[in-house]
N, C-alpha and C positions, 0 to 999 in steps of 0.2 A: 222591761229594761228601762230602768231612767236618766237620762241625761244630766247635764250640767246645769240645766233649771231646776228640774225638781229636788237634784240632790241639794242645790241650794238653798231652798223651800225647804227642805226639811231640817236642813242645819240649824236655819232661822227663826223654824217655828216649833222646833222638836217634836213635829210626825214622824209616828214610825211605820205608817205603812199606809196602802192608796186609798185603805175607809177613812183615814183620818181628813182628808181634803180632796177635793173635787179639782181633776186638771184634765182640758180635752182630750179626746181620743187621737192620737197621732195618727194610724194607720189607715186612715178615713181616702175616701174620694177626695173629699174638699182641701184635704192636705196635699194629695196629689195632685188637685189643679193649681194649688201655689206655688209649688215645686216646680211645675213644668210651666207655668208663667214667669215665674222668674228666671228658668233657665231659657227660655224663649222668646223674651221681649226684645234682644237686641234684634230679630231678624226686621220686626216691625219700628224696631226707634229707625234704625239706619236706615229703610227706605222712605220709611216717614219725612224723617229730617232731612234728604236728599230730596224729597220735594218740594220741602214746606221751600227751603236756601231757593229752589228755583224760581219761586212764583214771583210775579211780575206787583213791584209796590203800587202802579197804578191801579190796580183791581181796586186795591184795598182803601187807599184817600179818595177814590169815589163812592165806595161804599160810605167812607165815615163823612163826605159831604153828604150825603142821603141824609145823615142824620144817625149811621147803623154805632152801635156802643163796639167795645172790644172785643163782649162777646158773640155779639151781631156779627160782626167782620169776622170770627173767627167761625160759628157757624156757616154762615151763609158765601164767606167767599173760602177763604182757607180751606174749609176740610174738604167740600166737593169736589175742587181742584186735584188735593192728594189722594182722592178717591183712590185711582187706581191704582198706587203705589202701595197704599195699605189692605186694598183688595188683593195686591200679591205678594206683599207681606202676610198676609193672613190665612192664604190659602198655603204656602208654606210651614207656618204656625202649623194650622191643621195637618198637613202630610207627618210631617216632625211627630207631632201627636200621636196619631194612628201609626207610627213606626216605634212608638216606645216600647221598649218591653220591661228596660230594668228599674225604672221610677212603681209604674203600675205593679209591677210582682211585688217588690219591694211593699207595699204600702196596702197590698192585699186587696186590689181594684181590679174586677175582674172587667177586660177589653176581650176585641174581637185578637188582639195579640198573644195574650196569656191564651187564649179559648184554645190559638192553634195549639202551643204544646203543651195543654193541655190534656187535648184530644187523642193529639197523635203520642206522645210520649208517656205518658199517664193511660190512655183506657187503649191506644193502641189502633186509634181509625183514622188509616190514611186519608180516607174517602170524606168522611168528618172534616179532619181538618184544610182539606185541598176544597172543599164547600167555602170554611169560615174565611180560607185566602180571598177565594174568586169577591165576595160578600165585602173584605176590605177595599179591595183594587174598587169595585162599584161604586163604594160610599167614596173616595175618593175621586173620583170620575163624577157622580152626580152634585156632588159638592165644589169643582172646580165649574162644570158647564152652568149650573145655576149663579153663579156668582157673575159667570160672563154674561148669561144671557138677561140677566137682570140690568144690567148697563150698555146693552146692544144698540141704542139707540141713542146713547151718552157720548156726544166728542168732545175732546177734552184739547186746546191749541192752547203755543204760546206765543206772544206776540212775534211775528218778524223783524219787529226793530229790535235796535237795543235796548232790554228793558231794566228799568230800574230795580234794583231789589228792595224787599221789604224794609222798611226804618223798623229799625228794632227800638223798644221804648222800653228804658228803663225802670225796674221798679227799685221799692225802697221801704222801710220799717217791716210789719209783717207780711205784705204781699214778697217783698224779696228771701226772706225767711223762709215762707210759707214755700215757693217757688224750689227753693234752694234744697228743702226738706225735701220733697216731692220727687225731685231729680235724682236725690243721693239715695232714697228708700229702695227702690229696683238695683242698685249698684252693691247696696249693702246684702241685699237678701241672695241677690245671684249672683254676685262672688268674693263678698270680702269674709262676710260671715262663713260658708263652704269651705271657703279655701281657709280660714282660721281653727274652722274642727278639724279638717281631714289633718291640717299641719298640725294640731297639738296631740291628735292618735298617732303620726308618722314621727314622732319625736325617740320613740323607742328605737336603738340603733338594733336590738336583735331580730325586730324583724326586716328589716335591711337587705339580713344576710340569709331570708331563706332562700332553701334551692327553687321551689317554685317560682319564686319574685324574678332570678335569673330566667329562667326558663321563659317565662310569660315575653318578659323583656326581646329575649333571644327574637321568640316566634312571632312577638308584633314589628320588631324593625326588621325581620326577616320575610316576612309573607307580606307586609306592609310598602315595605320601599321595591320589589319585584312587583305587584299589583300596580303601586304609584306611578312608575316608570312603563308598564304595558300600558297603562290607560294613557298617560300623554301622549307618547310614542304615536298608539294607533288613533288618538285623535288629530293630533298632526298627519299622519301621513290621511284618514278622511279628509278633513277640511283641505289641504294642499290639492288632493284627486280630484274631490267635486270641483274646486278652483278652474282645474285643467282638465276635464269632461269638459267638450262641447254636447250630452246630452242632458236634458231636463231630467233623467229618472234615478239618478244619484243623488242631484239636489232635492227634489222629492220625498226621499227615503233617507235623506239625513237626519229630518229631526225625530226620526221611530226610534234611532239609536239612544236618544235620551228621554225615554220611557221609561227606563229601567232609574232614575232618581226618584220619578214619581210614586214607583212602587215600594208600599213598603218592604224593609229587610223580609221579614217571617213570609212576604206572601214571595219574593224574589229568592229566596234560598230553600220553600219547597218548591216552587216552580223550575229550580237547578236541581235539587236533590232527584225529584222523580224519578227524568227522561237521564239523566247521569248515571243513576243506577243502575238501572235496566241497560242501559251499552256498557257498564261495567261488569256486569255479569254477562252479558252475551261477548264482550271483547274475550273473560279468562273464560268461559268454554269453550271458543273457539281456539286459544292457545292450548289447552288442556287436550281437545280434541285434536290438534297438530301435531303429539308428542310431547309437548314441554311439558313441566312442572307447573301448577297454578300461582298465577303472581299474585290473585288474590284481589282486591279493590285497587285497580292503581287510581283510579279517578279520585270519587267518594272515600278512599281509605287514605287518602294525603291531603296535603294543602293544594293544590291544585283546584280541588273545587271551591275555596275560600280566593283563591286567586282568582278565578273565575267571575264569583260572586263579584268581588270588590271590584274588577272591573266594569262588569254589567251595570252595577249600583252608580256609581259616582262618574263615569265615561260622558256624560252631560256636564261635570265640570271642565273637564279638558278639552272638550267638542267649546264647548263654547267661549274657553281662553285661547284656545287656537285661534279659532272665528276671529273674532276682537282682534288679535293680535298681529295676524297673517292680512287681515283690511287694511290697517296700518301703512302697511308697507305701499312702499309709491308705485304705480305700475311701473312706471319708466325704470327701475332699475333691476326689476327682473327682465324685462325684454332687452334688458343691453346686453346682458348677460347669455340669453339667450342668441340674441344676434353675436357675439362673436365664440358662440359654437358650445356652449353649454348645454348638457341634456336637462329634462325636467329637474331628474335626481342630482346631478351638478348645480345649478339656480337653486334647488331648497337647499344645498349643504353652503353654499358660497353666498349665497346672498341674505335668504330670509330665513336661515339656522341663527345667526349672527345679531341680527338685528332683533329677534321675537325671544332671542334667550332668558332674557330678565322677567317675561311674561309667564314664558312657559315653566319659569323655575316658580313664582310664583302660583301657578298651577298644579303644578307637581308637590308645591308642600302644602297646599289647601285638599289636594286628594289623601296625602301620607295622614293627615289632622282627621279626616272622614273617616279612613278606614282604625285608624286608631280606636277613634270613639265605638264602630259598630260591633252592636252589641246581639241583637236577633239571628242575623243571617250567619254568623260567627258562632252562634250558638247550637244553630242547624245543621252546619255542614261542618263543624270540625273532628277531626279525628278524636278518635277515645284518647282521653289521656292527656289530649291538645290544649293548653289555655294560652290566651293573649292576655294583655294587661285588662282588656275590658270584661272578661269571660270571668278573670280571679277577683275582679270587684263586686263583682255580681257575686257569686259565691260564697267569698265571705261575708259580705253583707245579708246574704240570705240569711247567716248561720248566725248573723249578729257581734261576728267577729272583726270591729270594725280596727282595731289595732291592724293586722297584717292584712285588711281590705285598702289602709290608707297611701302605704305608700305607692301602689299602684295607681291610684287615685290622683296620687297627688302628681304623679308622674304621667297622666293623663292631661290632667290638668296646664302644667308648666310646659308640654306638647304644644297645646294650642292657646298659649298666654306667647310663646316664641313664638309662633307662626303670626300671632295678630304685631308684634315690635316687628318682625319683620316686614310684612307688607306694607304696615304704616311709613315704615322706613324706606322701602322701596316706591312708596305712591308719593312722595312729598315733590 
């Protein structure tokens, strides 16, 4: 299939066919590491730049008294500093990575992701592909501890006074060009360019109006915002408990509850599929065996296990807007509250319901944007017949049908384009 370059290469040189001229191979590896670099750079610009704004300008005029150049100071004092920031931007990168499924299917790159449904869906080995999970969660695991233990012995402080921030030095002729080029290239490639194809395939109003596009729509604000809202809910009502536990073994055990982001989707939705199964069949033979009629899969045969999932997955966003949010608050006005006769559950609904609302909305539409996008675990546990927006992108894209893959797409997209104006809106 060829695109809007080539068809224009041929217009212009009048090839009629792909012996006439030599153009790369799209479907490659290395097209897939551009694809998901560009679509994953922000995770690393934003923490980046959230350290670089921090760092203290006196580091840096004693370096350039040394005698150090710009790119001396930007070696030897700047990037060390940001170390760890982009150390965890990057091992995010990495998890991100290893949770793709539809960029690598897409582009014919075989991962430890495609391998599982592969395995299991294709030659049919459960055993196979609950192998190639366990094999992902590791390399994820041996990939985060070496990263740590590689700077074990690195502290990293900032001054306790007040410190200056960096003078920023302006440039000018072609360093500001150059500069300028540089910064707008990652902007162009991961999202003006994307969202410019998908929007001129979504231009066609007939496909608008297929019944799938409703449907898809239906089922991801539907299983989407029921998920979004159990994950805050129960991360609120955790963080509030441990809060109000007087013992150590809650706060302990809090952070195992957000394991489940670490994991990717494919290895997180057979690790649900399994042990759901097997109580879904022993649940209807037990009803079966009581007299009733068989209800059949109520677990694995509905949305209930993609509820599950999406909670499990993404419950470390709302654990930790909670957290944040619920510290906030002063002691002294929960305990007034208390002293004049409030129960725990009175104090969260009158006090610090009120006050962590704008956080937790905030939270809640950063889960809704997550579960939108997931595409593996969605792929895993949904019913026959079930698609979300992200499931019919995938889909037709496979098929190459990229006309009725767009507006889904694009509606993926304009998702999490409102969620980023709002937060910016609400953090100002």
């Amino acid at each position: 299939m060829q695109g809007p370059v080539q068809t224009a290469l041929r217009d212009a040189f009048g090839w009629t066919s792909p012996r006439d001229y030599w153009f790369p191979a799209i479907r490659t590896r290395e097209a897939a590491i551009v694809v998901l670099s560009a679509a994953l750079y922000p995770y690393v610009y934003l923490l980046a730049r959230a350290a670089f704004r921090e760092q203290s300008g006196a580091a840096f005029e004693v370096a350039r008294a040394l005698g150090a150049g710009a790119w001396g100071r930007f070696l030897r004092v700047g990037l060390p500093l940001a170390r760890p920031a982009i150390a965890a931007a990057v091992a995010i990168v990495m998890m991100e990575t290893v949770n793709d499924y539809g960029t690598v299917d897409y582009f014919a790159v075989q991962t430890l992701t495609t391998g599982i449904f592969s395995v299991w869906l294709q030659a049919g080995n459960l055993g196979g592909a609950a192998q190639l999970a366990s094999t992902m969660l590791a390399v994820i695991v041996i990939l985060v501890l070496a990263e740590k233990l590689s700077r074990r012995k690195i502290r990293f402080f900032g001054s306790a006074r007040g410190a200056r921030p960096v003078a920023p030095e302006p440039l000018a002729g072609w360093q500001a060009w150059t500069a300028t080029a540089l910064c707008l290239f990652p902007v162009l490639m991961g999202f003006v360019l994307p969202l410019s194809v998908i929007t001129s395939h979504a231009l066609n109003a007939d496909m608008w109006l297929a019944p799938g596009l409703r449907r898809a729509v239906l089922h991801t604000v539907t299983v989407g915002g029921i998920a979004a809202v159990l994950t805050v809910v129960g991360g609120v009502f955790m963080v509030y408990g441990v809060r109000m536990s007087r013992h150590r073994l809650p706060a302990l055990l809090m952070p195992v509850t957000a394991i489940g982001y670490a994991a990717p989707g494919a290895v997180l939705g057979l690790g649900i599929l399994v042990p759901l199964a097997a109580f879904d069949n022993r649940l209807a033979d037990g009803i079966v065996a009581a007299g009733f009629s068989d209800p059949g899969l109520i677990f694995t045969g509905s949305a209930a296990a993609l509820v599950l999932a999406y909670v499990v997955r993404f419950f470390a966003i709302a654990q930790g807007a909670a957290d944040a949010a619920l510290g906030r608050v002063s002691p002294s006005l929960p305990m007034a509250a208390r002293s004049l006769g409030r129960t725990a559950g009175g104090t969260l609904r009158a006090v610090h319901l009120p006050l962590v609302r704008a956080s937790l909305g905030s939270a809640l539409l950063l889960v809704f944007v997550d579960i939108v996008k997931e595409l593996p675990a969605t792929l895993l546990l949904r019913p026959f017949n079930y698609e979300t927006l992200a499931t019919r992108v995938h889909a037709k894209a496979v098929l190459e049908n990229l006309s009725e893959a767009a507006p889904a797409a694009l509606m993926i997209t304009l998702v999490g384009l409102a969620a980023v104006i709002l937060l910016a809106r609400a953090n100002r």
